[in-house]
N, CA, C and O of each residue as an XYZ file, in Angstrom:
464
protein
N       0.842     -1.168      0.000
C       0.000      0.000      0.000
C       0.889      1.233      0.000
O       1.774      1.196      0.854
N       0.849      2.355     -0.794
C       1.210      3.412     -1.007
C       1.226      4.505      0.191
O       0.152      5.040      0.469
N       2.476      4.888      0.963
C       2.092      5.909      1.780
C       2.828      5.231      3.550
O       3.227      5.779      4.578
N       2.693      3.943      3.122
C       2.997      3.141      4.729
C       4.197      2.592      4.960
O       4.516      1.721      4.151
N       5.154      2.894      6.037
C       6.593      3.143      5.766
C       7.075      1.191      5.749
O       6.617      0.354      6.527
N       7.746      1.022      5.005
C       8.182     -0.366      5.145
C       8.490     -0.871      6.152
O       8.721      0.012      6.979
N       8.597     -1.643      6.467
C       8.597     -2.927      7.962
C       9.949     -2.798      8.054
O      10.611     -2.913      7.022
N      10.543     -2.557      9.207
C      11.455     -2.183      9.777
C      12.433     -1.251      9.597
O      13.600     -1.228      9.988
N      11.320      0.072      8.473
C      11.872      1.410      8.702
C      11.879      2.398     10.334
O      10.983      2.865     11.037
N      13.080      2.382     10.398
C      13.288      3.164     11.457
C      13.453      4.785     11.469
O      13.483      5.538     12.441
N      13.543      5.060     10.182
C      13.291      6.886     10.373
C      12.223      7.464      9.186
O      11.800      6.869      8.195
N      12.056      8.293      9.467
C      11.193      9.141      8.203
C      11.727     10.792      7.969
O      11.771     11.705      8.794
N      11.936     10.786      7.171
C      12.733     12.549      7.104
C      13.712     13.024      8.111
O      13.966     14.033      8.768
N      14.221     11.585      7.884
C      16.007     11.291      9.500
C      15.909     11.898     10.674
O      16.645     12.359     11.546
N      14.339     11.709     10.346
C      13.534     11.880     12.219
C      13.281     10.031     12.559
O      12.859      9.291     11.671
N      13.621      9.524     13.958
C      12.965      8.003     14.113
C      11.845      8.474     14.267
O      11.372      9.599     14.426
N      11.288      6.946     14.164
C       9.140      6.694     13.904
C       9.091      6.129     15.224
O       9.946      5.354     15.652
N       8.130      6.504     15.838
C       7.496      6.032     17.209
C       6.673      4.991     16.651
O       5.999      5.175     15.638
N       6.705      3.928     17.266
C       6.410      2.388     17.318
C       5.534      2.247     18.102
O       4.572      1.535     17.818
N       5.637      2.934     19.387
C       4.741      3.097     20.541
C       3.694      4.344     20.546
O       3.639      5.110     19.584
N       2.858      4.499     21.709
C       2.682      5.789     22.275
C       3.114      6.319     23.253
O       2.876      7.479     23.589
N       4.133      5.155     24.106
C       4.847      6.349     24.642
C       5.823      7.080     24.150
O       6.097      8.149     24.696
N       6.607      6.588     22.901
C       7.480      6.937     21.972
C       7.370      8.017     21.411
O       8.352      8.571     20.916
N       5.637      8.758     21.356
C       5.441      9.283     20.414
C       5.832     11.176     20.960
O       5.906     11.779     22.030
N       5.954     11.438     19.828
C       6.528     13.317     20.000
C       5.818     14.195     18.842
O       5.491     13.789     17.727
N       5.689     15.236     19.266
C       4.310     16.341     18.321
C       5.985     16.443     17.397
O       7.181     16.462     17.690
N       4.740     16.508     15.614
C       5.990     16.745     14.785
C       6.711     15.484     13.951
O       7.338     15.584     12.896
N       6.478     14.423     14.624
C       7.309     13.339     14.340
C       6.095     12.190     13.735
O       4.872     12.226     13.876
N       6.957     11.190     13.024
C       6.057     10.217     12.277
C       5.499      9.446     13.646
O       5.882      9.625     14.802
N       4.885      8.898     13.352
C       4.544      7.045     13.955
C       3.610      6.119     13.378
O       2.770      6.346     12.508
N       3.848      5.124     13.934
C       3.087      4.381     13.288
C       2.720      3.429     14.148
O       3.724      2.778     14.437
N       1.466      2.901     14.877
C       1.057      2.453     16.248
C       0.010      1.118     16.041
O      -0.714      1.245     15.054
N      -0.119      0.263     16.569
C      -1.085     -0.539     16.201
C      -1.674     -0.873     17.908
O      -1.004     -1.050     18.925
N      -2.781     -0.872     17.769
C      -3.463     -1.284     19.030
C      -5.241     -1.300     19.121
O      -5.756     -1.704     18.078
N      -6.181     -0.929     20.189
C      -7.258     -1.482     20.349
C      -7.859      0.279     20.585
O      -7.409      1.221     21.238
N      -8.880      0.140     19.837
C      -9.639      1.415     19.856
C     -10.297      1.152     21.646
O     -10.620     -0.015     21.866
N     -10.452      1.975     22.629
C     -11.064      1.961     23.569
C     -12.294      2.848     23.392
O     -13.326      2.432     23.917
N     -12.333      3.801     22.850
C     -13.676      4.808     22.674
C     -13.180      5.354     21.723
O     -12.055      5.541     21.260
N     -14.625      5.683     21.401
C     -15.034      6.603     19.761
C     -15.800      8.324     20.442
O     -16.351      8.346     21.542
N     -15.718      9.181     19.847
C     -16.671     10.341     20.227
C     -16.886     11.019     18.658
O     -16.337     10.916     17.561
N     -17.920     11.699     19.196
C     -18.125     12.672     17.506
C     -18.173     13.888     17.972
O     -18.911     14.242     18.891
N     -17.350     14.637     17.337
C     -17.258     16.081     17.424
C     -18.247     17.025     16.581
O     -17.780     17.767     15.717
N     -19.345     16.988     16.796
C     -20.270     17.696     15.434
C     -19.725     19.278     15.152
O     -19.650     20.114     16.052
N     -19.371     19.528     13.786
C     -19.287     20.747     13.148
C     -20.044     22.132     14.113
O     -21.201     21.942     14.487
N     -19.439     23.332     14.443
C     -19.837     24.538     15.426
C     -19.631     25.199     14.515
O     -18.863     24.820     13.630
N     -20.387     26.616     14.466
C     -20.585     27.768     14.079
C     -20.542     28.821     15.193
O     -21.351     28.572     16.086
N     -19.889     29.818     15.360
C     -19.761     30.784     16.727
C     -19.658     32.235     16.033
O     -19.310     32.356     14.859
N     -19.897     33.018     16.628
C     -20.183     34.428     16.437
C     -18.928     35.050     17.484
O     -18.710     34.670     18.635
N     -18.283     35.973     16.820
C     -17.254     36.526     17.674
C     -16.792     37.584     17.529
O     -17.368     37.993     16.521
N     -16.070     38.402     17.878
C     -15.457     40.015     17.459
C     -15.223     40.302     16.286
O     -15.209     41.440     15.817
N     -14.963     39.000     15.554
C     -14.238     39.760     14.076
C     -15.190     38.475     13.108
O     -14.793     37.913     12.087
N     -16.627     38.252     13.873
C     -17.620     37.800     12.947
C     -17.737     36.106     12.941
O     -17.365     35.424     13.896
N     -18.351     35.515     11.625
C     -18.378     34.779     11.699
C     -17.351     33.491     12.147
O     -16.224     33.729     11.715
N     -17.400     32.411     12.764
C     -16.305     31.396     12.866
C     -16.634     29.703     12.539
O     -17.731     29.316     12.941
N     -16.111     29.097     12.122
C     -16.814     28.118     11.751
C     -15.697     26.431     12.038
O     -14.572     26.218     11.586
N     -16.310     25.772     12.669
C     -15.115     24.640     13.208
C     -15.565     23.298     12.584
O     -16.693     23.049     13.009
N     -15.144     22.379     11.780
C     -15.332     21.277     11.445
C     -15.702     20.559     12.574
O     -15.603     20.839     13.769
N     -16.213     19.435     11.911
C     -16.710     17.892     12.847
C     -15.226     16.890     13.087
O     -14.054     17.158     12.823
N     -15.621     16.106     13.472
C     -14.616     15.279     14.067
C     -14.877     14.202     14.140
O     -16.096     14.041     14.094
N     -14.303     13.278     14.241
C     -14.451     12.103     14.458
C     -13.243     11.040     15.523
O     -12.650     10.227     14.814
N     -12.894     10.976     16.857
C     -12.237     11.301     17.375
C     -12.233      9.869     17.829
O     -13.334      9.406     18.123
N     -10.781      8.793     17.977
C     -10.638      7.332     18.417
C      -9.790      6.869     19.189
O      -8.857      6.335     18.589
N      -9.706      6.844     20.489
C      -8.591      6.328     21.473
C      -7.730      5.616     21.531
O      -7.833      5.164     22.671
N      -6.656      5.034     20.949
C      -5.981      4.050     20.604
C      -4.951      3.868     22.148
O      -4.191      4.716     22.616
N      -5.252      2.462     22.694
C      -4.394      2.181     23.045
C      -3.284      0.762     23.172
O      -3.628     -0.420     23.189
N      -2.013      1.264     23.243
C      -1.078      0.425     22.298
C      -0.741     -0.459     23.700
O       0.005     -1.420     23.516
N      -1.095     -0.290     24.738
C      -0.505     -1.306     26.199
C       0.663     -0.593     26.706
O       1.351     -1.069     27.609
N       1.035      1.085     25.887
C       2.428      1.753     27.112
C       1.205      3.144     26.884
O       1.645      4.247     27.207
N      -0.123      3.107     26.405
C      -0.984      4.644     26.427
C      -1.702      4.448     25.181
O      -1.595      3.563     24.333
N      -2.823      5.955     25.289
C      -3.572      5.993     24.611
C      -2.992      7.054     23.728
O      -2.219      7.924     24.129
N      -3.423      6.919     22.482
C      -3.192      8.477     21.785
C      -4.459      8.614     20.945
O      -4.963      7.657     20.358
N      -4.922      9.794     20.919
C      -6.408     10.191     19.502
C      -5.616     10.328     18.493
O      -4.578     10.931     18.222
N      -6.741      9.254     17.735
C      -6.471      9.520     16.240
C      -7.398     10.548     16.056
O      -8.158     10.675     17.016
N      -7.672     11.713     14.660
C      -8.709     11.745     14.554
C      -8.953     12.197     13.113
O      -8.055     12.687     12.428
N     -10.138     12.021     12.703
C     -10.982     12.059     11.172
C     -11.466     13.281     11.379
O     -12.522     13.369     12.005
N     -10.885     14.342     10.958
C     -11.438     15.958     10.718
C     -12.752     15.685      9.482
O     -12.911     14.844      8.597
N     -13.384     16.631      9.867
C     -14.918     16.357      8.856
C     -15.452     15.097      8.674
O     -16.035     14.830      7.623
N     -15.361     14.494      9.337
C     -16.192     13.110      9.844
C     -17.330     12.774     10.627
O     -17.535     13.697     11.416
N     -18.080     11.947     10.743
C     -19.113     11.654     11.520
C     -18.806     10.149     12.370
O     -18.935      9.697     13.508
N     -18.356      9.745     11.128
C     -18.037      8.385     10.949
C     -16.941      7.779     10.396
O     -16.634      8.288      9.318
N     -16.076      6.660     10.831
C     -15.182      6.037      9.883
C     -15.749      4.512     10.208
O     -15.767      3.982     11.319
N     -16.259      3.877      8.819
C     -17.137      2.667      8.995
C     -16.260      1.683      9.486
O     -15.316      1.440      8.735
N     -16.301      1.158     10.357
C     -15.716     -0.410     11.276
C     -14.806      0.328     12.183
O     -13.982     -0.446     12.671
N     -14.654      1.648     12.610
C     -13.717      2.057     13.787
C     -15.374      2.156     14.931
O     -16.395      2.843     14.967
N     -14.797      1.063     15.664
C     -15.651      1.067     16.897
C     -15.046      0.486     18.233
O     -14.035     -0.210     18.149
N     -15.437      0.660     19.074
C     -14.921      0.512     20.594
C     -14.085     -0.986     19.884
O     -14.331     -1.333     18.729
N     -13.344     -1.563     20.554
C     -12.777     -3.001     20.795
C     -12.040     -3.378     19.144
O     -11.587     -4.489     18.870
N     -12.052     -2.177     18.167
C     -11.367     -2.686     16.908
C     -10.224     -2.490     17.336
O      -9.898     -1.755     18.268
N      -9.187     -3.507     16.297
C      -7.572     -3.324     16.530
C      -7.083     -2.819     15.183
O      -7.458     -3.224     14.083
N      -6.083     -1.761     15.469
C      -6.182     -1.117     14.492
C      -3.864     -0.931     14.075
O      -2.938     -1.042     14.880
N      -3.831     -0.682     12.779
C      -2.700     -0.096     12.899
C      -2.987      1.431     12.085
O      -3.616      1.419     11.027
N      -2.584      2.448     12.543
C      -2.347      4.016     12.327
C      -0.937      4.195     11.904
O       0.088      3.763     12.430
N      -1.157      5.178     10.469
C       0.221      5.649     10.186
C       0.280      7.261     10.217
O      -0.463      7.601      9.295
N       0.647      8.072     10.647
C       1.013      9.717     10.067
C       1.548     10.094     11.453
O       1.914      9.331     12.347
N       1.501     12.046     11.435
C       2.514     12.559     12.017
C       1.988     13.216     13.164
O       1.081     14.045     13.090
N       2.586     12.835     14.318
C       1.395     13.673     15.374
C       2.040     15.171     15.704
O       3.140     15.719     15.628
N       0.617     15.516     16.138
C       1.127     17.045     16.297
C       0.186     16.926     18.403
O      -0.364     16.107     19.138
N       0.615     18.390     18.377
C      -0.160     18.504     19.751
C      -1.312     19.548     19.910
O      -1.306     20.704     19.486
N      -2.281     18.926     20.588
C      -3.546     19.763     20.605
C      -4.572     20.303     22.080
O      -5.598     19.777     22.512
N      -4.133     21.026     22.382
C      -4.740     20.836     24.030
C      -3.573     20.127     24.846
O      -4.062     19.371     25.686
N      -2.329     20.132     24.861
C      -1.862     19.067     25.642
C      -1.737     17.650     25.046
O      -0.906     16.795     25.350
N      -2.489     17.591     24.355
C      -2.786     15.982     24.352
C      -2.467     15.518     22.719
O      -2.827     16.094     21.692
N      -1.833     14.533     22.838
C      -1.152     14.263     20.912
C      -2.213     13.113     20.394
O      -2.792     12.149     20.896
N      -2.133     13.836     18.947
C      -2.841     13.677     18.083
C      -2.573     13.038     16.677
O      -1.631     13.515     16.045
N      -3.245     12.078     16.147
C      -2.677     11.978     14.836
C      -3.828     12.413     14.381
O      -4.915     12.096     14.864
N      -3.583     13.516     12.977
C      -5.182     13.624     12.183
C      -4.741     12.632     11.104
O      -3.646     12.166     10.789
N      -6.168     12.456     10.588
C      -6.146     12.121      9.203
C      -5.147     10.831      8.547
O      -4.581     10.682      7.464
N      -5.237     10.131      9.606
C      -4.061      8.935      9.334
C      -4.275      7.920      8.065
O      -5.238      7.813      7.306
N      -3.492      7.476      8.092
C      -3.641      5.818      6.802
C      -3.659      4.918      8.258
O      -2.883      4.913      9.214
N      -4.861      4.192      7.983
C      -5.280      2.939      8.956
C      -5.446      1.761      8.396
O      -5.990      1.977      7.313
N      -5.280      0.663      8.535
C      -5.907     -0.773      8.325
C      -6.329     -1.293      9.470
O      -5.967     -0.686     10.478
N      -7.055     -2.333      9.629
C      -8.086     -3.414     10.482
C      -6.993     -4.371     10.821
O      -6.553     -5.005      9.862
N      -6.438     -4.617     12.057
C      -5.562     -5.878     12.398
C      -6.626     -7.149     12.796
O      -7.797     -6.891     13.073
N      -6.055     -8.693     12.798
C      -6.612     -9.213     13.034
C      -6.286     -9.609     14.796
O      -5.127     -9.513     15.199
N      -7.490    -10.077     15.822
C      -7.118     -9.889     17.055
C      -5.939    -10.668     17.273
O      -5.888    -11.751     16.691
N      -4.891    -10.294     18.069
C      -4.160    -10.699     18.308
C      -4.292    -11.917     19.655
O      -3.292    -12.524     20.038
């Protein structure tokens, strides 16, 4: 598949790839496989403010945890990503950044693992 770093690449742009989530650092690749614990939906906001209209996408927001933590994936303008539900095992590829404190991958390349 196009996009997903080969099996036992250890760097990406001669930055290393976090394997884990505790590994993981805003900025940097990873690539994580583990068990969705919760799903939430962020529905699309509209707000009124000093300098007018404001407008915030939906979300689609998935807990992954790998057995060293959790990290959110998440699907910007989403409602839904069909078969991400509580107890799926998943592997996630892209670059996390930080959001609130708390790291994030958006918009990842995912596949369905089988249970381990």
């Amino acid at each position: 598949m196009t996009g997903w770093l080969p099996d036992g690449s250890e760097q990406w742009g001669g930055q290393p790839v976090a394997r884990t989530v505790s590994d993981m650092k805003a900025r940097r690749r990873a690539v994580l496989t583990g068990v969705v614990r919760t799903v939430v939906v962020r529905r699309a906001q509209q707000s009124h403010g000093p300098l007018g209209r404001s407008w915030r996408p939906g979300a689609f927001d998935a807990w992954l945890d790998d057995g060293t933590g959790s990290a959110v994936v998440r699907w910007v303008g989403r409602e839904s990503v069909p078969g991400i539900v509580g107890g799926v095992r998943l592997t996630v590829e892209g670059t996390a950044s930080e959001v609130a404190g708390q790291l994030v991958i958006v918009n990842p390349l995912y596949r369905f693992e089988a249970d381990a």
